[in-house]
N, C-alpha and C positions, 0 to 999 in steps of 0.2 A: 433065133433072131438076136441081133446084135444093135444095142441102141449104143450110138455115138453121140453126147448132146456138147452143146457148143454154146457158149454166153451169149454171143449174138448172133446176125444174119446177115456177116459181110463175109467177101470173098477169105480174106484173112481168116477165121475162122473155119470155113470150107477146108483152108490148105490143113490146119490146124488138124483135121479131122480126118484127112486124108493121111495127113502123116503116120495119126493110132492106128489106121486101117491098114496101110500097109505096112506097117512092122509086126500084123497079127500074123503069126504061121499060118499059110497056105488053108491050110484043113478047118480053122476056125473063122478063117474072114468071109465075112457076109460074100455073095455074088451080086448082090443091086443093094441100091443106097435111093431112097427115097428124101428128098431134101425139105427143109420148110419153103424156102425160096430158091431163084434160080442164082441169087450172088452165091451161098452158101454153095450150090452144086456148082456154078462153074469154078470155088477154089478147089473144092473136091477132086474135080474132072484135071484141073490145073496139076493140082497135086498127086495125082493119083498116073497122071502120064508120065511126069517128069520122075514116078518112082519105078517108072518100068511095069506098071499095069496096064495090060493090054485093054481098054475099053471099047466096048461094050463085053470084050469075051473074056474078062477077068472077072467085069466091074461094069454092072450097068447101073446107071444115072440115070434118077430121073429128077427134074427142079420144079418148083411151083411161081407164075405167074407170067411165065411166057415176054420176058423180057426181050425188047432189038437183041442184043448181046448173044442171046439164047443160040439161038441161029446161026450168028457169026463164029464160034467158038473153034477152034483148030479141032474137034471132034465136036460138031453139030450136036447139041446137049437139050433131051427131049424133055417137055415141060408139059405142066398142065396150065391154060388160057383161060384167064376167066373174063366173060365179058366187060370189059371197064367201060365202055358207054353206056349198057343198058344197067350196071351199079350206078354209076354217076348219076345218070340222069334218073332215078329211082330212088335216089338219097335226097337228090334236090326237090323233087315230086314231095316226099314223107317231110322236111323239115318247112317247106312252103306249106303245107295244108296242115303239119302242127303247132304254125307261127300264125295262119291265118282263119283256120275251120276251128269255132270252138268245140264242136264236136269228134274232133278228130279221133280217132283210137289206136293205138300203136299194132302194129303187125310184122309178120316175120314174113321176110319175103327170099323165097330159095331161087337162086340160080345154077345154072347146068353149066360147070365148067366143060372144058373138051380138050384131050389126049391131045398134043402133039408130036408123032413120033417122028423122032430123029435118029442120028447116027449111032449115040450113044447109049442104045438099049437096043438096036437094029445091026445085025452080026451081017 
């Protein structure tokens, strides 16, 4: 395993990361790239074609939060969705009943992100 880290979570960055990736010999560069978010993976993806990597069959992508963008990408760039209305409205739910229940108790509340496969891990 080959960990890439990057300052932040913009595309800029992504390109940034795609550039180490592919100046790594053949033999040593990772084959999939797991992203934090999907700005990071689509400059990855950006960078990673305009280096003459063939994606998904060089270099599969994958991004996190299923952004519009995601979809539209010149290689459809698969992500993991996590439901933003049922967070939203679940955050709004916890901070209304710890502003208003003086009983309230804090709790951990887990959601089921979900695989969206696209082009770019789909040979």
């Amino acid at each position: 395993m080959v960990e890439v880290t990057t300052t932040g979570l913009t595309v800029a960055e992504g390109r940034e990361a795609g550039q180490r990736l592919a100046g790594m010999p053949a033999g040593r560069r990772p084959t999939a790239a797991f992203c934090a978010n999907d700005l990071t993976a689509l400059g990855l993806l950006q960078q990673a074609t305009g280096s003459g990597l063939r994606v998904p069959d060089e270099l599969a992508i994958v991004g996190y939060d299923d952004i519009d963008f995601a979809g539209a990408a010149a290689v459809p760039l698969t992500s993991v969705r996590q439901p933003r209305q049922e967070l939203g409205r679940t955050a709004a739910e916890l901070v209304l009943d710890e502003a208003t229940n003086p009983e309230h108790t804090h709790r951990q509340v887990l959601f089921t992100p979900e695989l969206v496969a696209r082009a770019s891990t789909l040979g």
